[in-house]
ROLOMAR-541324 format. One line per field, with one value per residue: residue number from 1; residue in three letters; x, y, z of N, C-alpha, C, O, CB in turn. Coordinates in steps of 0.001 Angstrom, whole numbers. Atoms other than C-alpha are relative to their C-alpha. Glycine has a CB too. Layout:
! residues N
pos <- c(NUM:...) $
code <- c(ala:...) $
nu <- c(X:...) $
nv <- c(Y:...) $
nw <- c(Z:...) $
cau <- c(X:...) $
cav <- c(Y:...) $
caw <- c(Z:...) $
cu <- c(X:...) $
cv <- c(Y:...) $
cw <- c(Z:...) $
ou <- c(X:...) $
ov <- c(Y:...) $
ow <- c(Z:...) $
cbu <- c(X:...) $
cbv <- c(Y:...) $
cbw <- c(Z:...) $
! end
This chain:
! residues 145
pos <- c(1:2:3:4:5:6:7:8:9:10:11:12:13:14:15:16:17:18:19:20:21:22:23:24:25:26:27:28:29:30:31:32:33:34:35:36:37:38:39:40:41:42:43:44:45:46:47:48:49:50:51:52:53:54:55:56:57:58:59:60:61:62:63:64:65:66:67:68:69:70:71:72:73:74:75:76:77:78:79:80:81:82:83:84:85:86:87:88:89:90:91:92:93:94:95:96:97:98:99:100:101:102:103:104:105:106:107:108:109:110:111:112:113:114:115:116:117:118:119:120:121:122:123:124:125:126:127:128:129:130:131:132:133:134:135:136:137:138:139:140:141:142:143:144:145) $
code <- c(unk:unk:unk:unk:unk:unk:unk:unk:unk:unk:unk:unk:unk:unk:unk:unk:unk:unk:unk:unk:unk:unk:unk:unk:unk:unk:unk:unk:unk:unk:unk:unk:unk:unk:unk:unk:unk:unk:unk:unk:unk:unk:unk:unk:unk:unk:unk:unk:unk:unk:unk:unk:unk:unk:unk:unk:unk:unk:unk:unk:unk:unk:unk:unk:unk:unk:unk:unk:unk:unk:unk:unk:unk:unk:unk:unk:unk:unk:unk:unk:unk:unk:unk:unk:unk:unk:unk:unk:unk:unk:unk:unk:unk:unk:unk:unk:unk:unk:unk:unk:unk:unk:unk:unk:unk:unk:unk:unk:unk:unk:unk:unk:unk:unk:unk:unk:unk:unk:unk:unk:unk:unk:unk:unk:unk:unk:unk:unk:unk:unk:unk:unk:unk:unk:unk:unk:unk:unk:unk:unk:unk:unk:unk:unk:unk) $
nu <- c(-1003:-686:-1373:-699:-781:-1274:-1103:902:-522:-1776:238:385:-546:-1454:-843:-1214:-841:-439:-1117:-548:580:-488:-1370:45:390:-814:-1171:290:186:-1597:-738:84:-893:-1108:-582:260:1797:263:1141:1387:573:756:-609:-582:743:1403:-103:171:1304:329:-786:577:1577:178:-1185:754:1441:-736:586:1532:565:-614:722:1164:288:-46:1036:1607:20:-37:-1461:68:945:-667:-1350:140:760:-1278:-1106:-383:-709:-943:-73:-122:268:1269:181:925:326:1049:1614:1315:-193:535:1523:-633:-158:1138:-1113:178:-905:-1543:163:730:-1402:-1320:708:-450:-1363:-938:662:-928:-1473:-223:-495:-1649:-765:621:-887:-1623:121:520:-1427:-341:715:-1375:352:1097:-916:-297:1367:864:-848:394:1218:-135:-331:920:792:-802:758:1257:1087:-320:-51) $
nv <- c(-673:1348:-219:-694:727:793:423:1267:728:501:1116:1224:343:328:-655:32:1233:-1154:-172:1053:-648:-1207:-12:225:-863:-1169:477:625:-813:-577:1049:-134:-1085:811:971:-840:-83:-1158:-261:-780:-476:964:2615:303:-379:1099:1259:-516:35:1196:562:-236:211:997:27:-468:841:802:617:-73:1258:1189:-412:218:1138:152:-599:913:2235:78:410:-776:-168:1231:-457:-941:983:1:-719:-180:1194:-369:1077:-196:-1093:-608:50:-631:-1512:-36:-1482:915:275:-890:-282:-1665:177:1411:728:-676:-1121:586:978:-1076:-432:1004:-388:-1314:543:880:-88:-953:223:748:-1014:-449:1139:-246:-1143:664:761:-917:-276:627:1281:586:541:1255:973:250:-713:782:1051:643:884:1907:1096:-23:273:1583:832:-303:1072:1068:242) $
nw <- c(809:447:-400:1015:1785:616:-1065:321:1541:-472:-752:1184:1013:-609:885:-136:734:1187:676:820:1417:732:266:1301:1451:-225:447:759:1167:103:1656:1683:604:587:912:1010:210:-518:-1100:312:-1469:-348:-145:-1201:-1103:123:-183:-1030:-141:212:-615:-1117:-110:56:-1426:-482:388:-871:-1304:-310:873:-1429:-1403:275:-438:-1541:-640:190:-564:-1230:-48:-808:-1301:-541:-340:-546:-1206:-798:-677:-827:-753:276:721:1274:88:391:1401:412:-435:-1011:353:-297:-1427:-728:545:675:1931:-11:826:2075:553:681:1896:851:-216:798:1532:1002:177:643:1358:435:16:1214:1058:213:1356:1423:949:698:964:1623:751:-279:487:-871:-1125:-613:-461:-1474:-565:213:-438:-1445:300:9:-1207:-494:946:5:-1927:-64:916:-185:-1681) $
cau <- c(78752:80806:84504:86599:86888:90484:91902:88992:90114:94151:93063:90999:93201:96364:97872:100804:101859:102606:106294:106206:104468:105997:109968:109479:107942:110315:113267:111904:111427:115138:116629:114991:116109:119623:119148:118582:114337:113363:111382:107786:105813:102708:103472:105420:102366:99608:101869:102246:98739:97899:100458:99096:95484:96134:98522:95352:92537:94929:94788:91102:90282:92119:90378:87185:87618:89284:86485:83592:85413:85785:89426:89833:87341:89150:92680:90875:89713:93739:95182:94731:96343:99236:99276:98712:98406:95647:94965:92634:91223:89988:87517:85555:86274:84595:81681:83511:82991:80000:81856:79609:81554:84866:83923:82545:86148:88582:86076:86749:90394:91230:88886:91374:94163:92815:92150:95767:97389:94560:96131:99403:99081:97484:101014:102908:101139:104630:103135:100348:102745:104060:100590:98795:101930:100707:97534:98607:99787:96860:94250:96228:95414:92397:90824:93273:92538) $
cav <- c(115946:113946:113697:116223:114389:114177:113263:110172:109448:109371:107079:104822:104278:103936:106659:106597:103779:106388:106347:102963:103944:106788:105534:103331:105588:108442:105797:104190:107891:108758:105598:106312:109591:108588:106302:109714:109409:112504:113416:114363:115583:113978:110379:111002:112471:109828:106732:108688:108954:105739:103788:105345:105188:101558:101152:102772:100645:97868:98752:99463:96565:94023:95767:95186:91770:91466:93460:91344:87363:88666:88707:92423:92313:88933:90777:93573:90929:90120:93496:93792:90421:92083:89230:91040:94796:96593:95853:97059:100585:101613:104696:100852:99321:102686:102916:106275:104795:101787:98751:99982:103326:101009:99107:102265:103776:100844:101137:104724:104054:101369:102891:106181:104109:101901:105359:106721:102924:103432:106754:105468:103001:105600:107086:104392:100936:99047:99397:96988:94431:95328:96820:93289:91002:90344:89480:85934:84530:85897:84644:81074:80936:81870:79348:76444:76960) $
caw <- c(134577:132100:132575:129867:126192:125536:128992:128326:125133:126188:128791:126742:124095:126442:124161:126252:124393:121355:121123:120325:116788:116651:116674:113645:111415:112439:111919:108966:107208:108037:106392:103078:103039:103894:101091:98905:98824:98524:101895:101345:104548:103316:102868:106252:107982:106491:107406:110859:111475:110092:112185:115422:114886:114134:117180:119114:117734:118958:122249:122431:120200:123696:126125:124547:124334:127514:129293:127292:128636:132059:132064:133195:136061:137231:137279:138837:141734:142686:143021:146120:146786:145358:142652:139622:138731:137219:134009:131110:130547:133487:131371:130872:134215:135857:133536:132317:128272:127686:125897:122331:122787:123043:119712:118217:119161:117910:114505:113827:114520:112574:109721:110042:109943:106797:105251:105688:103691:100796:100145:100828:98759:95784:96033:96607:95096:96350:99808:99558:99622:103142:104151:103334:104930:108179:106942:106335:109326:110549:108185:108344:112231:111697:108867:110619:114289) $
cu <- c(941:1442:635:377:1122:409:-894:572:1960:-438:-654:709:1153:658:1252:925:783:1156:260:-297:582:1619:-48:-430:1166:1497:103:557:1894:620:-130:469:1542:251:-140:-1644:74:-1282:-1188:-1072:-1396:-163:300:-1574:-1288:854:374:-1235:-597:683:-715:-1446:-146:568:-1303:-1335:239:-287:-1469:-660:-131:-586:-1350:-138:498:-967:-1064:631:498:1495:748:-608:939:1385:-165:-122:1645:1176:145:708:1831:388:713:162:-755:-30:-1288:-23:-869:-996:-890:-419:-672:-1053:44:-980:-602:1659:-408:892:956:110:-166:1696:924:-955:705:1580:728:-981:1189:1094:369:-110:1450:801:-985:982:1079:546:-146:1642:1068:-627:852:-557:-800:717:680:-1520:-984:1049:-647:-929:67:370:-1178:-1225:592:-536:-1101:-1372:1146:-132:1211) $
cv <- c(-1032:734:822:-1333:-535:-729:-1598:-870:-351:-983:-1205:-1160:-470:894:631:-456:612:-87:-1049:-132:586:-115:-1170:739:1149:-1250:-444:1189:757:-916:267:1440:-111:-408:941:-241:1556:357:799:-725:-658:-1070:-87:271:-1082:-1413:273:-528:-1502:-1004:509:-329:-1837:-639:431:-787:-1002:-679:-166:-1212:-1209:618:-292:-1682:-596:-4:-1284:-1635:664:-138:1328:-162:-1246:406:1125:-537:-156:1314:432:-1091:266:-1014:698:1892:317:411:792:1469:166:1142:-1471:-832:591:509:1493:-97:-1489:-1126:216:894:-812:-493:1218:1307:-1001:104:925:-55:-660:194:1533:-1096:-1074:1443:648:-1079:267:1194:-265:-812:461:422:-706:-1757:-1357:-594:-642:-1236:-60:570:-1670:-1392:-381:-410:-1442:-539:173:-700:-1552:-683:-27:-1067:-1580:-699:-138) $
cw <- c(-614:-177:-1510:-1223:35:1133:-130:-595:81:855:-301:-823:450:-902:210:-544:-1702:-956:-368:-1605:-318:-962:-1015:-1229:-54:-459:-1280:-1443:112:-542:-1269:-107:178:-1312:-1524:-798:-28:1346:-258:1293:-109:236:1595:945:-192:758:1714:653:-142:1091:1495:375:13:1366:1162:-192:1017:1275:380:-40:1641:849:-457:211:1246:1103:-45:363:1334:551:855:1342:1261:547:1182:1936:1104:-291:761:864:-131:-1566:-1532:-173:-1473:-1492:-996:-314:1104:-448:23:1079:588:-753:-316:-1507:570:-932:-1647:256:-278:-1296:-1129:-166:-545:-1676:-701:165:-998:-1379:-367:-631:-1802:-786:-709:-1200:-815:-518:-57:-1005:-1494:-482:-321:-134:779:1427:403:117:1537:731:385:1040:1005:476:320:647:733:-755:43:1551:-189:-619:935:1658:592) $
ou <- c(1300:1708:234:1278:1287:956:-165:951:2594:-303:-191:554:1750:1586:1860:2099:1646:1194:1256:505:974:1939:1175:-57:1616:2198:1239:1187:2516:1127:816:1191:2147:1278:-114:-1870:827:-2493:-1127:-1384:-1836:-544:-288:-1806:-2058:87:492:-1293:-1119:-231:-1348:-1881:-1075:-60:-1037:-2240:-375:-682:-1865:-1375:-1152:-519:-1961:-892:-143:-1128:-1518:-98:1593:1800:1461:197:1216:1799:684:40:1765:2392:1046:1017:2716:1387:1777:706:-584:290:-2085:923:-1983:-1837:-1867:-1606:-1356:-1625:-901:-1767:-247:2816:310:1943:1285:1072:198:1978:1661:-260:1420:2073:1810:-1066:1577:1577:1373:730:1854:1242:-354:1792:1723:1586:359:2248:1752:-532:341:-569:-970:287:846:-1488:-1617:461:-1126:-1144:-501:387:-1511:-1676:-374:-1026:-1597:-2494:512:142:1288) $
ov <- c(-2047:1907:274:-2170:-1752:-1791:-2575:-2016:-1298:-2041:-2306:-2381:-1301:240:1394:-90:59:-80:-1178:-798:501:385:-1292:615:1406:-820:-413:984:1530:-685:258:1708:-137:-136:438:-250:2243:255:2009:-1862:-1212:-1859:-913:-447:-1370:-2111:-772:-1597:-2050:-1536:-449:-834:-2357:-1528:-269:-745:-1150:-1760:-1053:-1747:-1690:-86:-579:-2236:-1459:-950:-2011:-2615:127:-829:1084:-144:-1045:-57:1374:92:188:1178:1271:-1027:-304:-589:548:2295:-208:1432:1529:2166:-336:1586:-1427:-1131:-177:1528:2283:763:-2216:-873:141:550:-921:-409:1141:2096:-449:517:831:16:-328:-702:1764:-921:-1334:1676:809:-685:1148:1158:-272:-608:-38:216:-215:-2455:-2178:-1771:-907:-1962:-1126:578:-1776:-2355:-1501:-950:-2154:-1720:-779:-1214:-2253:-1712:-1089:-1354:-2612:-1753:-315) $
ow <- c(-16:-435:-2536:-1267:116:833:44:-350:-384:241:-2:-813:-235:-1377:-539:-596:-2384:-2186:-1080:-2259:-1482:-2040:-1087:-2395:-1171:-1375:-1755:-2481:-616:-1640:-2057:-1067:-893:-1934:-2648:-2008:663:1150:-475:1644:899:1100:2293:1917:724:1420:2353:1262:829:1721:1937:1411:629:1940:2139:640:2074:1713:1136:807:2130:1857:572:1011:1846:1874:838:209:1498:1523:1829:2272:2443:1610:2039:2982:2280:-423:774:2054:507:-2145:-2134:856:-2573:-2101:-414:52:1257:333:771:1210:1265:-364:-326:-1904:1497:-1268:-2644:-285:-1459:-2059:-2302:-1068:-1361:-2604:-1698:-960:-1483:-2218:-1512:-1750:-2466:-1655:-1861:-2280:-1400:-1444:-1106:-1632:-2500:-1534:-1219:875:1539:1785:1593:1014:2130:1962:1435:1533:831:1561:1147:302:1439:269:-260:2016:188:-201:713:2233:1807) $
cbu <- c(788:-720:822:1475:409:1289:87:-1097:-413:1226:-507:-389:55:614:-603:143:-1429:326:944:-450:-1007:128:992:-515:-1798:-198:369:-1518:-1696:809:-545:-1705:-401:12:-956:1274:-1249:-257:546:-663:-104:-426:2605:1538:-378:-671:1142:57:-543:328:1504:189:-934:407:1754:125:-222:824:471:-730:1567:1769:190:-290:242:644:-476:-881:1675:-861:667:-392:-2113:150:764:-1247:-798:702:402:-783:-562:824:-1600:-1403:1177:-268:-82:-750:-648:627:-153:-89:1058:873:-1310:2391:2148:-2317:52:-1765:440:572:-1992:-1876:308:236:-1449:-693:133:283:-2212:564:412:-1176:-482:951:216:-1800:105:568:-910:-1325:594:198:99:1269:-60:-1365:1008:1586:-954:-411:1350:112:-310:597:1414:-51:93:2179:43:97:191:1208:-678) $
cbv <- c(1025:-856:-1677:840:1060:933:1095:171:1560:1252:345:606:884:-1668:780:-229:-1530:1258:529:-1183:638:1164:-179:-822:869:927:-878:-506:1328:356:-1412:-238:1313:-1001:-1652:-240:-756:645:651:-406:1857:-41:-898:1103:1710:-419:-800:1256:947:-262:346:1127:871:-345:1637:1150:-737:604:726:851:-667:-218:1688:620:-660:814:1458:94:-1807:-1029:-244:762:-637:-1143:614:706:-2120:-1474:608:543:-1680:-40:-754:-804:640:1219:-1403:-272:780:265:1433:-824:149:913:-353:57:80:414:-1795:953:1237:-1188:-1289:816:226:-2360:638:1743:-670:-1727:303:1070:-1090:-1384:916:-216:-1933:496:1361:-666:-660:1993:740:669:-77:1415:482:-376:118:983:1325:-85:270:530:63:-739:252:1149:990:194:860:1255:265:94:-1234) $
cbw <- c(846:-1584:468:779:-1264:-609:1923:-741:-1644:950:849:-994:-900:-50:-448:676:-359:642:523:627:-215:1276:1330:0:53:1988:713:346:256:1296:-290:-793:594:521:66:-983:1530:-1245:1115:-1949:287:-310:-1206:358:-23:-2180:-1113:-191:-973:-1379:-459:122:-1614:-1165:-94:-332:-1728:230:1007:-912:-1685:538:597:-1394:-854:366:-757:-2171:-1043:335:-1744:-548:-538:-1139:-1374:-848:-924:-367:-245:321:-885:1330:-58:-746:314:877:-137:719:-1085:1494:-2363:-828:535:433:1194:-483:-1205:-1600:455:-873:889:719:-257:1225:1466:931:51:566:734:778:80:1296:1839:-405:453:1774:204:46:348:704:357:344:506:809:-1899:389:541:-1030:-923:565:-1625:-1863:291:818:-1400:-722:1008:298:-1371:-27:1718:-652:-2742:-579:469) $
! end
């Protein structure tokens, strides 16, 4: 019998981690209205969505590679020394979710989450400029080692 879907998938994803997504977008969309934006529920609900799903890939994404260099299993080794505490997802730890599902899960994630900025972007062109920023420090480590 396989364990219930969502309670999987909250545990997977760490989707406790939530309100940290959540209280920038929710603060972000109350400044501009302050600043007399007019508030419109889609924009708010795609850069919502988007922001979480990406926030969710995230974690998946580090547990995958955690999992695949042996770095989980290793942490898993000293908690009963008291050393460390129990890292990872444990749905891949307990052979709940393979490590393809995990990849196959941070994928569709961070393919929602590029869907949500395309459209944001359709309404809003402006935001490829902060959408693309954080590219380049990344992309800089990346080609310079």
């Amino acid at each position: 019998m396989h364990p219930p879907f969502l309670p999987l998938l909250i545990q997977a994803t760490r989707a406790r981690t939530l309100p940290v997504m959540l209280a920038p977008v929710l603060i972000g969309s109350v400044l501009a209205w302050q600043q007399g934006i007019p508030f419109r529920w889609g924009l708010f609900v795609l850069a919502l969505v988007g922001a979480l799903a990406a926030h969710l890939g995230a974690n998946v994404v580090n547990d995958v590679f955690d999992f695949a260099e042996g770095t989980d299993q290793a942490a898993q080794k000293m908690v009963p020394e008291g050393t460390t505490v129990a890292t990872g997802s444990q749905a891949l730890m307990s052979g709940k979710l393979s490590l393809r599902a995990f990849r196959g899960l941070a994928l569709a994630l961070f393919a929602l989450a590029l869907l949500c900025g395309v459209a944001l972007a359709f309404f809003r062109p402006w935001a490829l400029a902060f959408g693309c920023s954080p590219l380049a420090p990344g992309l800089c480590r990346a080609w310079t080692g």
